[in-house]
Legacy VTK file of the C-alpha trace (Angstrom):
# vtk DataFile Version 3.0
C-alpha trace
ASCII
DATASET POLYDATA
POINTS 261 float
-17.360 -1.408 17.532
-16.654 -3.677 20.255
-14.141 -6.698 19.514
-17.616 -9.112 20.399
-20.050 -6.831 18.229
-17.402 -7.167 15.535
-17.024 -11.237 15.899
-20.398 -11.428 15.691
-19.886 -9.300 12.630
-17.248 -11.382 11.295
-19.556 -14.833 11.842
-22.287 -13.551 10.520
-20.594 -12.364 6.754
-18.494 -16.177 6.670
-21.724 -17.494 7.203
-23.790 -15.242 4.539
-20.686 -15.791 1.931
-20.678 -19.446 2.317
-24.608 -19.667 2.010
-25.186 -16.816 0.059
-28.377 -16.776 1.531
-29.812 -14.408 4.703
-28.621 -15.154 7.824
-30.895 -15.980 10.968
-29.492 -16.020 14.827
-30.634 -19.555 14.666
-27.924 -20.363 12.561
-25.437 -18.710 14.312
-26.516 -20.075 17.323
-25.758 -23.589 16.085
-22.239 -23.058 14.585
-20.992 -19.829 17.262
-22.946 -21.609 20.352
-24.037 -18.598 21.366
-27.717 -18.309 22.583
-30.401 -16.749 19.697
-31.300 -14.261 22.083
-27.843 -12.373 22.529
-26.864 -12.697 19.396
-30.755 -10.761 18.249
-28.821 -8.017 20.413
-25.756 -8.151 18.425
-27.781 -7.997 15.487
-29.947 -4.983 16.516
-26.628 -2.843 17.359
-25.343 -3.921 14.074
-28.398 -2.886 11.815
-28.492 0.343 13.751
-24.594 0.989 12.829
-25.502 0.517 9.102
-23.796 -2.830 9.207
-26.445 -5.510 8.085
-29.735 -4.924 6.887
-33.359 -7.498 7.380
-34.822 -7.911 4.034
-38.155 -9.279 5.864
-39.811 -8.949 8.659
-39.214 -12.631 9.362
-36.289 -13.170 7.407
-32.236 -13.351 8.013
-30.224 -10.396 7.626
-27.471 -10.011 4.900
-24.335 -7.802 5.248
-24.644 -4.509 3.693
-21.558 -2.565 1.568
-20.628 -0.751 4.570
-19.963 -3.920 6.407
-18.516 -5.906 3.379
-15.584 -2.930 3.067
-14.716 -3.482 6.811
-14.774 -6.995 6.783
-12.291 -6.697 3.150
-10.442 -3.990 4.842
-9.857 -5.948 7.591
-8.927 -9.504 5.932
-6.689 -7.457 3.391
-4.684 -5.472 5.786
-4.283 -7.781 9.122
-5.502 -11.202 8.410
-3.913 -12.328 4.855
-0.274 -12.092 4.794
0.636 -15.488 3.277
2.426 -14.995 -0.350
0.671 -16.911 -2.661
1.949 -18.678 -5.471
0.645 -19.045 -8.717
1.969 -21.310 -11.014
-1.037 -22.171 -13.785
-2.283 -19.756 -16.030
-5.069 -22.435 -16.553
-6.121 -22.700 -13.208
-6.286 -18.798 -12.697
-8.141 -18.616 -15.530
-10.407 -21.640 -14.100
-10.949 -19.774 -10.368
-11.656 -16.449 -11.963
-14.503 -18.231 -14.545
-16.285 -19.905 -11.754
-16.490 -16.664 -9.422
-17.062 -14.348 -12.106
-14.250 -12.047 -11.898
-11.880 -9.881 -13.991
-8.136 -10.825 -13.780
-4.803 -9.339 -14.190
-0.995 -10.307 -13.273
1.235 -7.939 -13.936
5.287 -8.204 -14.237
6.609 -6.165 -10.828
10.233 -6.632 -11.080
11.519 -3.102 -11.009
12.850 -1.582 -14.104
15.429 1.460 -14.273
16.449 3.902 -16.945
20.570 2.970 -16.982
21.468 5.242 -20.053
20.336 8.274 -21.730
21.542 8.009 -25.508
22.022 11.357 -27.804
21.885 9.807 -31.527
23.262 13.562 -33.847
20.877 15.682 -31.672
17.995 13.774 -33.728
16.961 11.338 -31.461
16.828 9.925 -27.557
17.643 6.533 -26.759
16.315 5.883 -23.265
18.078 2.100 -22.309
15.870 0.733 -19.396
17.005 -2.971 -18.105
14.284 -4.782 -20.563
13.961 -2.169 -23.764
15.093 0.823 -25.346
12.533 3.342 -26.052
13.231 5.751 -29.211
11.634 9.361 -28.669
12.881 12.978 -30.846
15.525 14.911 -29.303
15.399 18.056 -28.110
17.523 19.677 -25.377
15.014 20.649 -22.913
14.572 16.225 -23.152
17.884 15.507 -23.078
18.600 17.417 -20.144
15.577 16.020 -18.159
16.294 12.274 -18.935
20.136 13.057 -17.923
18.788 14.242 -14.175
16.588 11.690 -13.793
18.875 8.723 -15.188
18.680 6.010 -12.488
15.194 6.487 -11.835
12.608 3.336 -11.449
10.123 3.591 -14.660
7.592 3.835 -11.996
8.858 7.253 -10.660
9.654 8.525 -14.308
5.788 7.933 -15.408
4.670 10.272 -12.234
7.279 12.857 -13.542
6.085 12.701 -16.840
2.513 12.770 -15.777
2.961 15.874 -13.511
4.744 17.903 -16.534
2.337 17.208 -18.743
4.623 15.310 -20.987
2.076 12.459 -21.794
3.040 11.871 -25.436
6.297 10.553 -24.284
4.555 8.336 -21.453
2.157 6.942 -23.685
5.292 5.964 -25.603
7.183 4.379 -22.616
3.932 2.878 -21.473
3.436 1.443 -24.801
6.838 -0.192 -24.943
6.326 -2.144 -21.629
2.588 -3.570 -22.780
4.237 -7.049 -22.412
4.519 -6.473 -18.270
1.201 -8.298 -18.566
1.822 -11.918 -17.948
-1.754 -12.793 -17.580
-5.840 -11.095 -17.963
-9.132 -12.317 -18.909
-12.454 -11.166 -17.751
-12.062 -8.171 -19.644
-16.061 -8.221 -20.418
-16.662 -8.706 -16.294
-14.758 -5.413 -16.037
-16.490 -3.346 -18.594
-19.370 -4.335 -16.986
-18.441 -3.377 -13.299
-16.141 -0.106 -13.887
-17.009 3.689 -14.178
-15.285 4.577 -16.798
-16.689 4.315 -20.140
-14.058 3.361 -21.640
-11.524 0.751 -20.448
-8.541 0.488 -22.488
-6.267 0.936 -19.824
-6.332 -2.291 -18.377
-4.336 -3.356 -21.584
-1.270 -2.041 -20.211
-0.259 -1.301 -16.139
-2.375 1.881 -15.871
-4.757 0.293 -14.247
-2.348 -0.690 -11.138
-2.004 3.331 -10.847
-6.129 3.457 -9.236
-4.737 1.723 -6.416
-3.791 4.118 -3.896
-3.640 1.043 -1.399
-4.533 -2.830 -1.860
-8.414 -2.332 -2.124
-10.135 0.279 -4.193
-14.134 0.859 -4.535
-16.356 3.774 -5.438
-13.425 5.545 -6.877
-13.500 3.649 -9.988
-15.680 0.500 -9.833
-20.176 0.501 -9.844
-21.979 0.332 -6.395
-21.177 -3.444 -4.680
-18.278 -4.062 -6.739
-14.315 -3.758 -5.953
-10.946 -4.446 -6.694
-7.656 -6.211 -4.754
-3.990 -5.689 -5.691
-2.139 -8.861 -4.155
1.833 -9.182 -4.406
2.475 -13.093 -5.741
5.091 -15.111 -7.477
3.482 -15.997 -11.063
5.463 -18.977 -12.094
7.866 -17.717 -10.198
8.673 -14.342 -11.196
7.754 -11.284 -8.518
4.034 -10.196 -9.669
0.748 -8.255 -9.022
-2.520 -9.929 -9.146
-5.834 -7.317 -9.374
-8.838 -9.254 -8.851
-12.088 -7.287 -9.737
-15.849 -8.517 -9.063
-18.568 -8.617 -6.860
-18.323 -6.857 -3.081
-20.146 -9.866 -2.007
-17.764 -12.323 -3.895
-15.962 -14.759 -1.002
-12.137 -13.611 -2.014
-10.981 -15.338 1.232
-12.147 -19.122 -0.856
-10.553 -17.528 -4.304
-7.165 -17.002 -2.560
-7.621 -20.443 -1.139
-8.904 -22.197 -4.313
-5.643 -20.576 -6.078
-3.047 -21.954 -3.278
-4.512 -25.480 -3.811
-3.826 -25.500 -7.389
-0.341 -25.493 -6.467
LINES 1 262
261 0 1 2 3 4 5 6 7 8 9 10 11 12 13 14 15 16 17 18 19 20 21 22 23 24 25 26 27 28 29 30 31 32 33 34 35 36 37 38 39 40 41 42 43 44 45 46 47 48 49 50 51 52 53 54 55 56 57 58 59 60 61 62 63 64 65 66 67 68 69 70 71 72 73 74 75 76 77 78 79 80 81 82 83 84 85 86 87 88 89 90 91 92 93 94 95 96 97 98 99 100 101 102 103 104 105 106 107 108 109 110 111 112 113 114 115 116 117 118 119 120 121 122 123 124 125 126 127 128 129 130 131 132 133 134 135 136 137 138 139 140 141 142 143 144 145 146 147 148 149 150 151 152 153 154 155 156 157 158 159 160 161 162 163 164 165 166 167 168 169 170 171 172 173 174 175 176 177 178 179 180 181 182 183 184 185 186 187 188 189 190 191 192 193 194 195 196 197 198 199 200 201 202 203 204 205 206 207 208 209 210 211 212 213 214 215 216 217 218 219 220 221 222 223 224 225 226 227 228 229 230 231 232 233 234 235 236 237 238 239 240 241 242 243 244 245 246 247 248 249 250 251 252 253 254 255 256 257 258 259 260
């Protein structure tokens, strides 16, 4: 795509998010002055690429998904680098409402394993830097907790996972629930995910779906996605997963949350 075909691009989804509403080379005209007539050529190239689609004859054109995961790609990765700060569980819960989307702040300050207990050969204490978690001994355990002592809880859940040893993840994941600081929307998400059951977003599971900051067809419906976003929630290091519509503007969410500062 050439760097005018894809300002044109750009133009034309800011205006279609902000009017919600097709877009006509008229418009565009007015606010890019740029005569109707090129930009029909623009548009032409663009709706040949799979980028924006007419839904009339005679009618404005609206972005399609294709072009809504480029122009999110792009605004993710090189265009929003600001950290944001969030310090009102009221007004997150106020943006999310009014643009219809599921929620969910997550503790990310990293947590090690420091000690690995023996209690009589009976039990395991594993001492992480919040919790202890209490699991039965045995020495094939024992000796595995002992090798991996220093690990980030992070790392130990992926070793757990790939030995098959998910009773004793499901009890280290249950004793670190509380690293939610924040959700709500859960009904938006059940709605807009393809799983059919969504339990996991009750504890940081969820965060483990994103394989970088955006994620689409992989677990959420046609025209719907999700955004992992580093932030300070009242001041303590954070991730923020916003999930909703494609077409949502997330640029005027991010921008709605830094003026409620």
């Amino acid at each position: 795509m050439s760097k005018k075909t894809d300002y044109i691009l750009e133009q034309m989804i800011k205006a279609y998010l902000n009017e919600q509403n097709p877009i006509g080379s008229m418009l565009l005209q007015d606010s890019l002055n740029v005569p109707a007539s090129t930009i029909r050529v623009y548009f032409k190239q663009l709706d040949s690429d799979g980028y924006i689609s007419k839904l009339h004859a005679s009618g404005g054109r609206i972005p399609t998904q294709k072009a809504m995961k480029y122009y999110w790609h792009q605004f993710f990765n090189y265009t929003f680098n600001t950290e944001l700060e969030i310090n009102s569980s009221l007004e997150l819960l106020k943006v999310a409402s009014e643009n219809d989307l599921f929620c969910l702040v997550v503790d990310n300050n990293k947590v090690f394993l420091n000690e690995v207990l023996n209690i009589d050969n009976r039990f395991i204490i594993l001492d992480f830097s919040q919790k202890q978690v209490l699991i039965n001994f045995n020495d094939e355990l024992n000796v595995l907790f002992n090798q991996i002592k220093g690990y980030e809880i992070n790392d130990i859940k992926t070793i757990l996972y790939r030995l098959n040893l998910l009773n004793i993840l499901d009890e280290i994941e249950n004793a670190f629930k509380n690293k939610i600081k924040f959700i709500c929307g859960e009904k938006i998400f059940a709605s807009i995910v393809k799983l059919s059951s969504f339990s996991s977003i009750m504890n940081a599971k969820l965060l483990d779906y994103f394989t970088s900051s955006l994620i689409y067809d992989e677990l959420f419906l046609p025209e719907y996605m999700g955004v992992k976003i580093d932030c300070n929630f009242k001041q303590n290091k954070s991730t923020l997963v916003l999930a909703g519509s494609i077409f949502t503007d997330y640029e005027n969410v991010l921008n709605q949350l830094r003026e409620a500062i």
